[in-house]
C-alpha positions in Angstrom: -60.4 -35.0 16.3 -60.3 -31.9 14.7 -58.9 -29.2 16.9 -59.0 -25.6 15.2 -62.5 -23.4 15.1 -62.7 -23.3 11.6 -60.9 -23.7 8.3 -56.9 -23.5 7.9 -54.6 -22.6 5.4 -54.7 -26.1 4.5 -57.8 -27.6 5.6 -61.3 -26.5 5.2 -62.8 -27.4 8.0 -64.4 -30.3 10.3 -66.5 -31.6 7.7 -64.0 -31.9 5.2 -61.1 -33.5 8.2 -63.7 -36.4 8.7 -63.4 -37.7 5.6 -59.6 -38.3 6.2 -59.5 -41.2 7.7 -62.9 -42.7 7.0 -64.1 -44.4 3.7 -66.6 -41.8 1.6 -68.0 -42.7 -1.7 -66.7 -40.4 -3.8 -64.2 -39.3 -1.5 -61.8 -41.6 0.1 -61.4 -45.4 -0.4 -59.3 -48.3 2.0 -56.5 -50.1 1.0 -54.4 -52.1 3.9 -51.1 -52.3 3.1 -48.2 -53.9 4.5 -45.2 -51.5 6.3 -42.2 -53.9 6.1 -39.5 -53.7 8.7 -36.3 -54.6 9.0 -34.3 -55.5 11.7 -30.7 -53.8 12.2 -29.1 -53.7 14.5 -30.8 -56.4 16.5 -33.6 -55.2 18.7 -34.0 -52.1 16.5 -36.8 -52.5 13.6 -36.3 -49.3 11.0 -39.2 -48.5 7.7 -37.4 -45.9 5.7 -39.2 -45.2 2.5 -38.0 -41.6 1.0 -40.3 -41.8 -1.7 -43.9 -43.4 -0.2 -46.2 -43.3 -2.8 -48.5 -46.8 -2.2 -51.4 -45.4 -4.0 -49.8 -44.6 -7.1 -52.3 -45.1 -10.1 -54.8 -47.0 -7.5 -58.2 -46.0 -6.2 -59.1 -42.5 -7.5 -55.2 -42.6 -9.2 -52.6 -39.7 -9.6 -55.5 -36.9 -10.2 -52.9 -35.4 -12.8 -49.8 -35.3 -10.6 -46.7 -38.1 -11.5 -47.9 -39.5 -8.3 -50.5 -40.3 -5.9 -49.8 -37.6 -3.4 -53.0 -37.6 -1.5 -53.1 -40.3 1.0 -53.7 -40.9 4.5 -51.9 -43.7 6.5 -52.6 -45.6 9.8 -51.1 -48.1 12.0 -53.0 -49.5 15.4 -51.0 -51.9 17.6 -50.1 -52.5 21.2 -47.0 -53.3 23.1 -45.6 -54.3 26.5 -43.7 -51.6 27.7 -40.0 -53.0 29.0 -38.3 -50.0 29.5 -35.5 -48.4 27.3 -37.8 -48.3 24.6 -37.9 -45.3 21.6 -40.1 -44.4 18.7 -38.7 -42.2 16.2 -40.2 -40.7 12.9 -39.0 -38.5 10.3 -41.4 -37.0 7.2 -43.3 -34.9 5.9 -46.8 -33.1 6.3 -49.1 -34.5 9.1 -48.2 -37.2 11.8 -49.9 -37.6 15.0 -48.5 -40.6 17.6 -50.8 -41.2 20.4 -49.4 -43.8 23.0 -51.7 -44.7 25.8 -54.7 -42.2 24.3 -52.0 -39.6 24.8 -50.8 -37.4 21.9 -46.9 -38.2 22.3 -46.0 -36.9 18.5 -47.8 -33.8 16.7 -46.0 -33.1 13.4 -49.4 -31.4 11.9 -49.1 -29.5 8.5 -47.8 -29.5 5.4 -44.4 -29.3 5.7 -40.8 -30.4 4.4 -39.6 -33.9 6.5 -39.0 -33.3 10.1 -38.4 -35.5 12.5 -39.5 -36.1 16.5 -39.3 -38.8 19.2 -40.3 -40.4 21.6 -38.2 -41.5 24.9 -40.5 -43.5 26.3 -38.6 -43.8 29.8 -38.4 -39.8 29.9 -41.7 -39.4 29.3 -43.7 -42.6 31.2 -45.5 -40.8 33.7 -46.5 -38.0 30.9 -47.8 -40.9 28.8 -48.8 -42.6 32.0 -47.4 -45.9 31.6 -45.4 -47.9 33.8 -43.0 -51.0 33.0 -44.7 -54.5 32.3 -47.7 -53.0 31.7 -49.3 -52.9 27.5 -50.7 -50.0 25.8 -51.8 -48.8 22.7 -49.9 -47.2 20.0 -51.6 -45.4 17.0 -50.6 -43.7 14.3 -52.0 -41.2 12.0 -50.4 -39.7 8.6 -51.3 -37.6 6.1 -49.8 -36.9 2.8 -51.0 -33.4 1.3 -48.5 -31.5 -0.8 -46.8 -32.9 -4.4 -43.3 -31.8 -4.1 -42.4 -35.0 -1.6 -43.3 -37.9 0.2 -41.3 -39.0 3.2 -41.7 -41.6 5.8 -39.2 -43.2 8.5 -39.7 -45.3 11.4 -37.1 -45.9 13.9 -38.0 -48.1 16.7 -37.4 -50.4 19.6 -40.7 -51.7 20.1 -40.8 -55.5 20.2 -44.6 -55.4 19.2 -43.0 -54.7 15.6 -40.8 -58.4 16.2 -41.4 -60.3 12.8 -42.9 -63.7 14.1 
């Protein structure tokens, strides 16, 4: 959803935000990709890629830059909540986390890497979940700017176990 009245400094508007995450001849084309894990130290699953480009030369290619820098990302999953759990992310431009339909990360821009987290026991009855209980997790990123293209996941999730 597209929050502010009008165009930003980065964006020009509603019209041109649909199109992010949506296939649009012309426009925007869907490749799935796969994020790869790993696990260490046990029970903690990390994806730390300080150069992400996974579009590189692929769909409407590098539009003149060394890489493909203009890319959007998403991940949809769910997971029993146990307690104890954390989600943390570090990179840059936009990033939006909603857990439970809730917005539980906003890292919206361009911008240099940043990072944010998410305590999921200190902020349960924020995010309105309670222990034993599943809910969704979804993930939104956007890569805008060609200087750098950073992406980290740090979590504790067991939805991200490789089976």
């Amino acid at each position: 959803m597209y929050a502010p009245a009008g165009a930003t400094a980065t964006v020009s508007g509603q019209a041109s935000f649909d199109q992010w995450y949506r296939d649009v001849p012309g426009t925007n084309l869907t490749f799935q990709q796969v994020l790869p894990l790993t696990e260490n130290p046990t029970g903690t699953f990390t994806y730390d890629n300080q150069a992400l480009f996974p579009l590189d030369n692929v769909g409407f290619g590098n539009e003149g830059n060394v890489h493909n820098f203009h890319f959007t990302s998403e991940l949809h999953t769910s997971f029993v909540y146990r307690g104890g759990e954390v989600f943390q992310f570090t990179g840059d431009d936009d990033l939006f986390v909603f857990v439970n339909d809730k917005l539980a990360i906003d890292l919206g821009g361009v911008h240099g890497a940043q990072s944010l987290e998410i305590d999921f026991d200190a902020r349960a009855a924020e995010l309105g979940i309670q222990i034993g209980m599943t809910y969704t997790l979804d993930l939104f990123h956007a890569e805008r700017h060609t200087t750098e293209s950073t992406f980290r996941i740090v979590t504790t999730i067991d939805c991200f176990i490789i089976q």
